[in-house]
C-alpha positions in Angstrom: 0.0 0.0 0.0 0.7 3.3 -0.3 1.7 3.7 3.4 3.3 1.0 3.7 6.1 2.4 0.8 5.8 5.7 2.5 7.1 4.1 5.9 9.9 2.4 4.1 11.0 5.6 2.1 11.0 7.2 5.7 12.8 4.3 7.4 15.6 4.4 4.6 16.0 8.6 4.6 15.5 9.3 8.1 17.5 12.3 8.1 16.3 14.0 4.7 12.6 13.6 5.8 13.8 15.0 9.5 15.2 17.4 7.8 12.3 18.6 5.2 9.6 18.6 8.1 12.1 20.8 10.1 12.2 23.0 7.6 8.5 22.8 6.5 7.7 23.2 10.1 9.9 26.4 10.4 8.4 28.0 6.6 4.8 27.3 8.2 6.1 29.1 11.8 7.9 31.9 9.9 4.8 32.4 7.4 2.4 32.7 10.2 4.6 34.8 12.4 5.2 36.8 9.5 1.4 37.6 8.4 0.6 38.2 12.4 3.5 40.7 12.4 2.0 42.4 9.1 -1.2 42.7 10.9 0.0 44.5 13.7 2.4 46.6 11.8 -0.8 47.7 10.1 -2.7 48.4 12.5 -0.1 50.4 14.3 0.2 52.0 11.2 -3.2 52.9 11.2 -3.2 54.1 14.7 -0.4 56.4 13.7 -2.2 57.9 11.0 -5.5 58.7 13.0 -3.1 60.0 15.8 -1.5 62.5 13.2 -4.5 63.3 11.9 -5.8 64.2 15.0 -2.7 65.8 15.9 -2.9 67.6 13.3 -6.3 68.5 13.5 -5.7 69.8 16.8 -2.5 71.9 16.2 -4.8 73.5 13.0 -7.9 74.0 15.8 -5.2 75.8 18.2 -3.7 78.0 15.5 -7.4 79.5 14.2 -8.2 80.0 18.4 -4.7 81.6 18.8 -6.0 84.1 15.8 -9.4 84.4 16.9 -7.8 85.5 20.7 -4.6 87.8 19.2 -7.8 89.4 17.3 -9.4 90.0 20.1 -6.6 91.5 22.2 -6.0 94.0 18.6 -9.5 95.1 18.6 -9.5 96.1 22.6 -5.8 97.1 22.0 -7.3 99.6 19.3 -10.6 100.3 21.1 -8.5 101.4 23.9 -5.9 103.4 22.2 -8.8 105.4 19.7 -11.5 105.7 21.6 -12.9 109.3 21.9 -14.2 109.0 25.6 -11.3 107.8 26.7 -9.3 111.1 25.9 -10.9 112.6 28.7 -8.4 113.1 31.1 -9.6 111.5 34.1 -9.9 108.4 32.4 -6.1 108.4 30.6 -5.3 106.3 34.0 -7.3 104.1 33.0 -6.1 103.9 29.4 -2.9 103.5 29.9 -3.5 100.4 32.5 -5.6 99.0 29.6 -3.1 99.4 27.3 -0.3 98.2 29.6 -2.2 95.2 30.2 -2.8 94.5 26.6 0.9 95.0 26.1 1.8 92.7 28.7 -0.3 89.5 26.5 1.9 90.8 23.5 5.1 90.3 25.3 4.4 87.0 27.1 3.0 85.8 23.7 6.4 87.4 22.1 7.8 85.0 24.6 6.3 82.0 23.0 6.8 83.1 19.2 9.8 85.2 19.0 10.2 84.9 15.1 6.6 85.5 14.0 6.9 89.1 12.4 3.2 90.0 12.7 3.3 89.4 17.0 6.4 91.7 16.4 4.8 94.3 15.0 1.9 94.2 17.6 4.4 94.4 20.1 5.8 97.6 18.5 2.4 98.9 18.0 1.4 98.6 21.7 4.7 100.4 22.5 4.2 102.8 20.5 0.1 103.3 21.8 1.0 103.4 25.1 4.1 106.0 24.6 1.1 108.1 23.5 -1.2 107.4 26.7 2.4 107.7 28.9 3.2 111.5 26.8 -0.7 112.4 27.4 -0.6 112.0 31.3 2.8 114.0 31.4 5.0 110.9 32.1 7.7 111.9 29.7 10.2 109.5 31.2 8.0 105.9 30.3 6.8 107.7 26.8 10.5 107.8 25.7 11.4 104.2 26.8 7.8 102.8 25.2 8.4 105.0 22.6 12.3 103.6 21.8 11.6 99.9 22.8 8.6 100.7 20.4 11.3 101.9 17.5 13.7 99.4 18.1 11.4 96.6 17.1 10.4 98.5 14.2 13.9 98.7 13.2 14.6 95.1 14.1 11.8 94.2 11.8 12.5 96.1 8.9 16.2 94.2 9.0 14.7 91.0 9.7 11.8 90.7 7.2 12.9 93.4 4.6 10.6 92.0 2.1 7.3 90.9 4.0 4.8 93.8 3.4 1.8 92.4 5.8 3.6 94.0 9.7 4.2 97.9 8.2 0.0 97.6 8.0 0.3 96.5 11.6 1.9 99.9 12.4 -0.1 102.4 10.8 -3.0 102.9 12.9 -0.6 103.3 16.0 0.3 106.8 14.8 -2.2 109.8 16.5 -2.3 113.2 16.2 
């Protein structure tokens, strides 16, 4: 029978039939391990991608709330540094703490973001609103250092980003006559 000359062959080449299932048994092992490791590499690649993606999304959902609050902070900054009523004099003291406070968020933002050109400019424009408030309540002394610190940056950006035309628009509503 068929079995019966399979034993035989087996008896006669012990070794080369050790052998082959050794190495059958091995391909099988190494196949399966392989495919199981391809699964998991998989689905860690997939876990990466939907953790980027949500990184991502999350960095791009930061940077449009970081606008939306620097927007804010500009529009009181403004507010406080054009308003009519607050020309009054009784109420520069409270300008000027408005505007200090305002330029207080620029600088600790500044902090953060030291090579973003546009904070820069904000910076310089706070300086340069609150050198106003600091020359209208007769503090000469703080209007010059606001108003320097306030021309320094200018200068620094006009070396550093010779070319970028957006932060000079950032400047011109600081000026007041």
């Amino acid at each position: 029978s068929v079995w019966y000359r399979f034993q035989k062959l087996a008896r006669r080449n012990k070794v080369a039939i050790t052998t082959a299932t050794i190495v059958l048994g091995v391909l099988v092992i190494g196949t399966v391990v392989s495919g199981w490791q391809a699964i998991r590499a998989k689905q860690a690649e997939e876990r990466a991608e939907f953790s980027l993606a949500a990184e991502k999304q999350a960095r791009q959902e930061a940077e449009a709330n970081l606008l939306k609050a620097r927007q804010v902070v500009d529009q009181y900054l403004t507010l406080t540094s054009e308003s009519r009523l607050l020309d009054v004099p009784g109420l520069q003291p409270l300008r000027k703490e408005l505007l200090e406070a305002a330029l207080a968020y620029y600088e600790d933002f500044f902090k953060q973001r030291p090579s973003d050109p546009i904070l820069l400019a904000d910076l310089a424009a706070g300086y340069l609103r609150v050198a106003h408030i600091y020359n209208a309540i007769n503090a000469s002394d703080k209007a010059l250092m606001a108003l320097e610190e306030g021309i320094n940056i200018v200068e620094q950006l006009h070396n550093e980003f010779p070319d970028r035309s957006d932060w000079p628009l950032r400047l011109a509503g600081t000026y007041k006559v």
